[in-house]
C-alpha positions as CSV (number, residue, x, y, z in Angstrom):
1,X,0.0,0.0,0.0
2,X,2.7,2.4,0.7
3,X,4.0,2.5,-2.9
4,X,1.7,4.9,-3.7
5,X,0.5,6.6,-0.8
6,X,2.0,10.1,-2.1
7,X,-0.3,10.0,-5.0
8,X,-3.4,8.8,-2.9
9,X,-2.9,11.1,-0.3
10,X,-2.0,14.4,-3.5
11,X,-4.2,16.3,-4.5
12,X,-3.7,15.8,-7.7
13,X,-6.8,15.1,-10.2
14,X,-8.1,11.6,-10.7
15,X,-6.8,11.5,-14.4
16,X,-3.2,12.3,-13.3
17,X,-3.3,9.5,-10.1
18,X,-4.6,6.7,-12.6
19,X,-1.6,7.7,-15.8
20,X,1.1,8.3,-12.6
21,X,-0.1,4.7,-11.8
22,X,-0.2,3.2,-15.3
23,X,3.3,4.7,-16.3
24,X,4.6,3.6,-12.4
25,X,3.9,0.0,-13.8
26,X,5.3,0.2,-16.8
27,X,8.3,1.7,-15.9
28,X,11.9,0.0,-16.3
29,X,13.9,-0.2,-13.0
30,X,15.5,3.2,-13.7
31,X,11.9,4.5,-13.9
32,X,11.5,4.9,-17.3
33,X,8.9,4.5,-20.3
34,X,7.6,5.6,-23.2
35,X,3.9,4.6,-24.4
36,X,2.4,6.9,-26.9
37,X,-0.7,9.2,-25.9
38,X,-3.1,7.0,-27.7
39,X,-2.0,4.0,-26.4
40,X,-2.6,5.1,-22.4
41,X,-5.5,6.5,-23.6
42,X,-7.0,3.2,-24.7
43,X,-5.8,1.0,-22.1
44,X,-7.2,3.5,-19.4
45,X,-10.1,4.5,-21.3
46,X,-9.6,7.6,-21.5
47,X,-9.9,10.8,-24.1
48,X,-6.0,11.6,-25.6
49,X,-6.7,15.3,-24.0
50,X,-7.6,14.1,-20.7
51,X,-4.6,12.1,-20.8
52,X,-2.4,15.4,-22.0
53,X,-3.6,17.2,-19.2
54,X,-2.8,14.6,-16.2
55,X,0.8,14.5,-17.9
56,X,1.0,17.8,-17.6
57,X,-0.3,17.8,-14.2
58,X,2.2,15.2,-13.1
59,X,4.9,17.5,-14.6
60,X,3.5,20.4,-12.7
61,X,3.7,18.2,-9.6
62,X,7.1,16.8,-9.9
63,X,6.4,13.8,-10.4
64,X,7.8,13.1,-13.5
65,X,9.4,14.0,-16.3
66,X,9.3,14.4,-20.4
67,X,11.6,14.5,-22.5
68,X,11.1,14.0,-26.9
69,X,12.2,11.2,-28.5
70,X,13.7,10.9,-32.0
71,X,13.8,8.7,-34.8
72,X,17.4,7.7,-36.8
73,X,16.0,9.9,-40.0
74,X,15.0,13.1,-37.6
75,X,11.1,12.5,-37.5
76,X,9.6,12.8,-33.8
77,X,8.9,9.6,-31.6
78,X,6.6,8.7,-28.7
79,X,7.8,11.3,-25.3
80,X,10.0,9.3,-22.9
81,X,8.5,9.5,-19.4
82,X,11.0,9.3,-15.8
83,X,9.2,8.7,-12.9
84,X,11.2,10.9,-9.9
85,X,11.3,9.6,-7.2
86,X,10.2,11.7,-4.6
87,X,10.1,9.4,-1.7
């Protein structure tokens, strides 16, 4: 229970607990992943806007981080996501 008992006890919006939770379990061990927009959307049901927003929000909060990926011939990739740990 206490692995995420910061984000429970945030007041962060619902949208931004359930994709800090979703990207939390998808994460490698140096808490990193990258699943596009559409793809969290659809496994969480969710809109691809809502789930901008509680990335953002989770920004805003600290709690992670985004940085642009890149493919070998210069076209954009899906975001890679680090979780920080805040503990």
């Amino acid at each position: 229970m206490a692995y995420f008992s910061k984000i429970y006890s945030s007041d962060l919006p619902h949208r931004a607990k359930a994709v800090y939770m979703y990207l939390k379990d998808r994460s490698n061990t140096d808490g990193q992943c990258y699943p596009a927009i559409g793809t969290i959307a659809k496994e969480l049901n969710l809109s691809r806007r809502t789930v901008e927003r509680a990335i953002q929000d989770l920004v805003k909060a600290g709690l992670i981080k985004k940085e642009q990926r890149w493919r070998e011939n210069g076209g954009k990739s899906s975001l890679l996501y680090t979780l920080i740990d805040s503990s």
